[in-house]
N, C-alpha and C positions, 0 to 999 in steps of 0.2 A: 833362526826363523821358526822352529819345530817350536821352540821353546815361549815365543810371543804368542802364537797362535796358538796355544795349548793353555796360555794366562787368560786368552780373549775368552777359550770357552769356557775355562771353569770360574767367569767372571759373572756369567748367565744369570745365578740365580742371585745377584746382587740386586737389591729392591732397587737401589735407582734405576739401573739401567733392565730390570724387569720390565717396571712400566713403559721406556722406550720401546721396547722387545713387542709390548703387544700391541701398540699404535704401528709399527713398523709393518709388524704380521697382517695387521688389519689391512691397512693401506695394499701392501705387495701384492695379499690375497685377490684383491676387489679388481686392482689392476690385472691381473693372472685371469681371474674368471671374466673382465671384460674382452678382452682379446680373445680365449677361447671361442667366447659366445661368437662373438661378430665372424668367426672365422668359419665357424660352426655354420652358421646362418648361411654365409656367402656359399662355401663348399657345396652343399645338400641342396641348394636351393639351384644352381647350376649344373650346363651340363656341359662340359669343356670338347669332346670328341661322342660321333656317333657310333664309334665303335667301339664296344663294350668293354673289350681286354684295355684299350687304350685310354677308355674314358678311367679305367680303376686306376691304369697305372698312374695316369697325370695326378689322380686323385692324392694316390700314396705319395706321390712326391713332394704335393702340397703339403699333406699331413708334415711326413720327416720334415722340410722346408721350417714349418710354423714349429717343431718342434724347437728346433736349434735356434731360430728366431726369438722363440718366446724366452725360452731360458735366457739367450742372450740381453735383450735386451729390459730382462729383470732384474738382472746385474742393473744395467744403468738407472731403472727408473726406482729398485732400491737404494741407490743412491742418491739419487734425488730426495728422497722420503728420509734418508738419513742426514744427509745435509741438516735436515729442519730440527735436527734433533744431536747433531752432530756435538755442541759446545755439552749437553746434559751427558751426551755418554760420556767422553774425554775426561769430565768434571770425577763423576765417579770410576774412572781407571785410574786418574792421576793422584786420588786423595787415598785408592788403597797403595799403590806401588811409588806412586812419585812424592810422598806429602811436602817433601821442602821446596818446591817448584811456587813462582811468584803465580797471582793469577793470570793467564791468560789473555790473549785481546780476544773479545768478544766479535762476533760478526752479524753484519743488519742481517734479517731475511733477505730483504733485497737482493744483497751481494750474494746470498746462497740459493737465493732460486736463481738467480743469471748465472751461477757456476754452474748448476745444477743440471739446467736445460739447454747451457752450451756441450756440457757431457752429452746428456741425452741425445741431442740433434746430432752429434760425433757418433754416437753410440749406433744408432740407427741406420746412417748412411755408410758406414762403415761393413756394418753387418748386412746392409742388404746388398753392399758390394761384392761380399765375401756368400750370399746364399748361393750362387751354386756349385761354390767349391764344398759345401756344407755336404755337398748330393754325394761325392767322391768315397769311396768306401773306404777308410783305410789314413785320407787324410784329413777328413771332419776332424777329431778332436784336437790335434794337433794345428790347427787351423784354429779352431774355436779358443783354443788356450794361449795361442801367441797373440793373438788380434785383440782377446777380451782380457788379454793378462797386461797389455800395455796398457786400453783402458782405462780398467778398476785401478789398476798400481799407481796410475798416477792422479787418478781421480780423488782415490781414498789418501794418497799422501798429500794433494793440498789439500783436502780437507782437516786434515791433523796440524800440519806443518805450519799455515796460514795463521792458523791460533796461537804461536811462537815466533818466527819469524817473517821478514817481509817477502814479498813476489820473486824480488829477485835472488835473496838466499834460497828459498823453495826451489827455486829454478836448478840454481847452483846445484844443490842437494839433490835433485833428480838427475842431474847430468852426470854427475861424480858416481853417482851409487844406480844406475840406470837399470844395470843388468839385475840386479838383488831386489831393485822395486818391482819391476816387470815379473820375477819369479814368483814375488809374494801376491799380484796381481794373480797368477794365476790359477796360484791357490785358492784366492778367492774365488776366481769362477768356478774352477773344478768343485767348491764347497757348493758355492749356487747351483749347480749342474744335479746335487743330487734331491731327489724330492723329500717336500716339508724340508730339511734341514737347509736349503734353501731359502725357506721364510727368516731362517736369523741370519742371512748375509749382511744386512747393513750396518746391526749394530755388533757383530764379528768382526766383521775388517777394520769398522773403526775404531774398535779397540788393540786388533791386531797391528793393524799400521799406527798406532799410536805406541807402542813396546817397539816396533820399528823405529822408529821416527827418535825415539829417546836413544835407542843404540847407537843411531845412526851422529846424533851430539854428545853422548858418552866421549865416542871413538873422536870426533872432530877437537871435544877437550882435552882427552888425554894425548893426542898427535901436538896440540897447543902446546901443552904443559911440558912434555918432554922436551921440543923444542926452542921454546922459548923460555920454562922455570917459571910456568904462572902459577895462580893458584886458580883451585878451582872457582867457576861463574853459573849463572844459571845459565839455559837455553835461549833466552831472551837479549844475551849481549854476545858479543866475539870479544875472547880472553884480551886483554892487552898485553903487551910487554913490559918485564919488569926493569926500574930500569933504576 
């Protein structure tokens, strides 16, 4: 896992996926400062209690609240923003580390902004079920990391996965290897949790659950092969038996 996410970052200053890097940045940015503002606005502009120690504290809890909030749901709505850009990064992970790989199926927008913003709406309600266990001293991040690590883990693995296989091997593939996605999930949030380095979550993970996603049909070939004596297939079929 060390070792994928360590490919994804020193893939960074690859031109192709540069250019994704700064549409992503853009985009995340714009959303990050729209939310602040609005929050900004609402907060200062109210007055929740007339009594002063209480009026701060509700205040501060808002603040912490929107904090955990916002990071959180940057994860999803980076996501979304990578989605659109998702087949360009994969393109250039696969042609430095994977070159013998057939192309890929391609996906409409369509189908990536409805994946995208079924996440998102998940993403959302999920987390503002979980704000005020956010408020808990002790078990915020651990909270934040299990909630937003199943998430992104599986957000970012159909995103990769969907480009090789169909819905219901994806499915498969999440169910079989559940715990190891959800980890790498978390990784990723814990990566978005920190600031600016943050801004490269989208096109990070997709390249990291992409080194994933290959391991993860490396391992389902070679369990084939031993098995049953095939030879090797690409990622796009299930080996047959030799007969």
């Amino acid at each position: 896992m060390l070792k994928a996410f360590w490919r994804a970052i020193s893939q960074l200053s690859d031109p192709a996926i540069f250019g994704v890097l700064v549409m992503s940045v853009i985009g995340a940015a714009l959303v990050l400062a729209a939310i602040w503002t609005g929050v900004d606005v609402v907060v200062t502009r109210m007055t929740l209690f007339t009594t002063g120690w209480l009026d701060w504290l509700a205040r501060l809890a808002i603040g912490v609240g929107t904090v955990f909030l916002t990071i959180a749901l940057f994860g999803a709505i980076a996501a979304l923003i990578a989605g659109l850009f998702v087949d360009r990064v994969a393109r250039a992970v696969e042609r430095r580390y994977y070159p013998g790989l057939p192309p890929a199926r391609a996906s409409g927008i369509a189908e990536q902004l409805a994946g995208g913003l079924s996440f998102l709406l998940a993403a959302l309600f999920l987390n503002l079920l979980a704000l005020p266990l956010y408020l808990i001293w002790g078990a915020d991040v651990p909270i934040f990391l299990g909630l937003n690590g199943y998430l992104l883990g599986r957000q970012y693995f159909e995103l990769v996965a969907l480009r090789r296989v169909d819905r219901p091997t994806a499915r498969l593939l999440w169910r079989t290897h559940r715990l190891k996605l959800v980890a790498c999930g978390a990784v990723i949030a814990g990566f978005s949790f920190v600031p600016f380095a943050n801004l490269l979550t989208p096109v990070v993970a997709t390249a990291f659950m992409l080194h994933i996603f290959q391991d993860f049909t490396a391992l389902e070939e070679a369990c084939e092969r031993q098995r049953f004596g095939v030879t090797p297939v690409s990622p796009n079929h299930r080996p047959q038996r030799i007969t």
